[in-house]
PLY file of the C-alpha trace (Angstrom):
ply
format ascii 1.0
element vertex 110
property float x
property float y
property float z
element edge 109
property int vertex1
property int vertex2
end_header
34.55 3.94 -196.98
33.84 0.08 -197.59
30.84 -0.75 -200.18
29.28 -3.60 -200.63
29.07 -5.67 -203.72
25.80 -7.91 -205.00
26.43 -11.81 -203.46
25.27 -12.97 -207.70
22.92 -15.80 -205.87
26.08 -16.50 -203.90
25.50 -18.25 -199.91
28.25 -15.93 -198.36
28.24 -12.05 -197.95
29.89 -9.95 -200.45
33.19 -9.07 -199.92
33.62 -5.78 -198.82
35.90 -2.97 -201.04
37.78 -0.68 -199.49
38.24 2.66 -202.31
41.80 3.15 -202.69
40.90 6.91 -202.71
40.45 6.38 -198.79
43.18 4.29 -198.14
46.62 6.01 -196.22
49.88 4.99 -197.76
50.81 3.37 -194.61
47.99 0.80 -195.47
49.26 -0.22 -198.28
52.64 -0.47 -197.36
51.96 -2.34 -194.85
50.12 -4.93 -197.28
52.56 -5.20 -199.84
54.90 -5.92 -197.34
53.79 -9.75 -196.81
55.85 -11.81 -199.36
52.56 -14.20 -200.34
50.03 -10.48 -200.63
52.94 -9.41 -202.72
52.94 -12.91 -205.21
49.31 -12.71 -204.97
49.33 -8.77 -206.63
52.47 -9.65 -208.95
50.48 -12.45 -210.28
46.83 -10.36 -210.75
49.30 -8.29 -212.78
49.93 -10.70 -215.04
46.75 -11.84 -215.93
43.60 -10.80 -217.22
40.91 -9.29 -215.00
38.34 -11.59 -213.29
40.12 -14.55 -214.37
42.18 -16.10 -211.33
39.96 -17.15 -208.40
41.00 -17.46 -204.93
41.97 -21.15 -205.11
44.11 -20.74 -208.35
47.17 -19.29 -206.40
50.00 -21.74 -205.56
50.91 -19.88 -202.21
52.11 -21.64 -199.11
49.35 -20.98 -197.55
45.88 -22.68 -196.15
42.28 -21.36 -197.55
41.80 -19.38 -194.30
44.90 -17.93 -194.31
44.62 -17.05 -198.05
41.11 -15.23 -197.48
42.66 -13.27 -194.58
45.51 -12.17 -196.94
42.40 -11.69 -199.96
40.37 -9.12 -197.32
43.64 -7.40 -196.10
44.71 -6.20 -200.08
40.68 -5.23 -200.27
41.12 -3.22 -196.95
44.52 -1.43 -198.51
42.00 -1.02 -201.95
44.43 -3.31 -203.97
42.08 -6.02 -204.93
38.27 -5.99 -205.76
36.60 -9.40 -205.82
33.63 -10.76 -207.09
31.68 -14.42 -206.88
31.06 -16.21 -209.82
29.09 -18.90 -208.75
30.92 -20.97 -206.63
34.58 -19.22 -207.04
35.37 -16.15 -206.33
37.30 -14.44 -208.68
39.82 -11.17 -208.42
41.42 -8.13 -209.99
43.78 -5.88 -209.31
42.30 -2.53 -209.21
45.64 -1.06 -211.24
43.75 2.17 -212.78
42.07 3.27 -209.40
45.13 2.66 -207.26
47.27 4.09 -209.62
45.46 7.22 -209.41
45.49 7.52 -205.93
49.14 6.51 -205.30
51.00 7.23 -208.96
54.21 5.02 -209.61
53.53 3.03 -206.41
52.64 -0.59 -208.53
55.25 0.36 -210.77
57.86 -0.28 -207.77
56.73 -3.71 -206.41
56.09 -5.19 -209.80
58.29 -6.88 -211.59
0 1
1 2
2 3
3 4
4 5
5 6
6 7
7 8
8 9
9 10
10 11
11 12
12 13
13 14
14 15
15 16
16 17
17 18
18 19
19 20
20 21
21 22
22 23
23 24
24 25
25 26
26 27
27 28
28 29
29 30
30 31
31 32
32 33
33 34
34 35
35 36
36 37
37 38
38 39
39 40
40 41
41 42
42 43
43 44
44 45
45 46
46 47
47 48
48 49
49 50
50 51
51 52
52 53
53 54
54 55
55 56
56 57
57 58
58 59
59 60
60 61
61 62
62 63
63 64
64 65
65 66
66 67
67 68
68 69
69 70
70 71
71 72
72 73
73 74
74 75
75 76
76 77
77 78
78 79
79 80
80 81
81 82
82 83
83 84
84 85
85 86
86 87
87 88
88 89
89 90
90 91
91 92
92 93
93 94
94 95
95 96
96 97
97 98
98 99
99 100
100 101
101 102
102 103
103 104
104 105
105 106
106 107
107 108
108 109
């Protein structure tokens, strides 16, 4: 079930979150399976929440591409984003998706 998130006085829509708790394993395999979704979770692990923004990731990748790769992690309920004025700004959701799928981060982490 997707939920919407307040736009802070942002111009674009809210991204919408996906709950890990309704999210099949297939999902999320099938998210961590893309070798720039999988740098962009390995680094959210390593740093602090809300402080990387889309645009501070040095994938090989464009800005459209990286948004589709932001929206498919917050379909699978691996990422929850927020704006902050103009950036928008990420974090893993480790505590809820370790709950739903225990020991699962703990594999594709280094």
């Amino acid at each position: 079930m997707a939920q919407r998130t307040g736009t802070s006085g942002s111009h674009r829509a809210a991204p919408e979150h996906t709950h890990p708790d309704d999210v099949p394993v297939q999902t999320v395999l099938a998210a961590l399976a893309d070798p720039v979704r999988l740098t962009l979770v390995r680094e959210l692990a390593g740093s602090a929440e809300w402080s990387r923004s889309c645009g501070s990731f040095d994938v090989p990748v464009g800005k459209a591409a990286l948004s589709h790769h932001f929206a498919v992690l917050r379909d699978a309920g691996l990422v929850e984003q927020r704006d902050e004025g103009p950036k928008r700004v990420n974090r893993l959701r480790r505590e809820e998706f370790e709950a739903r799928f225990p020991g699962l981060l703990a594999l594709v982490l280094p």
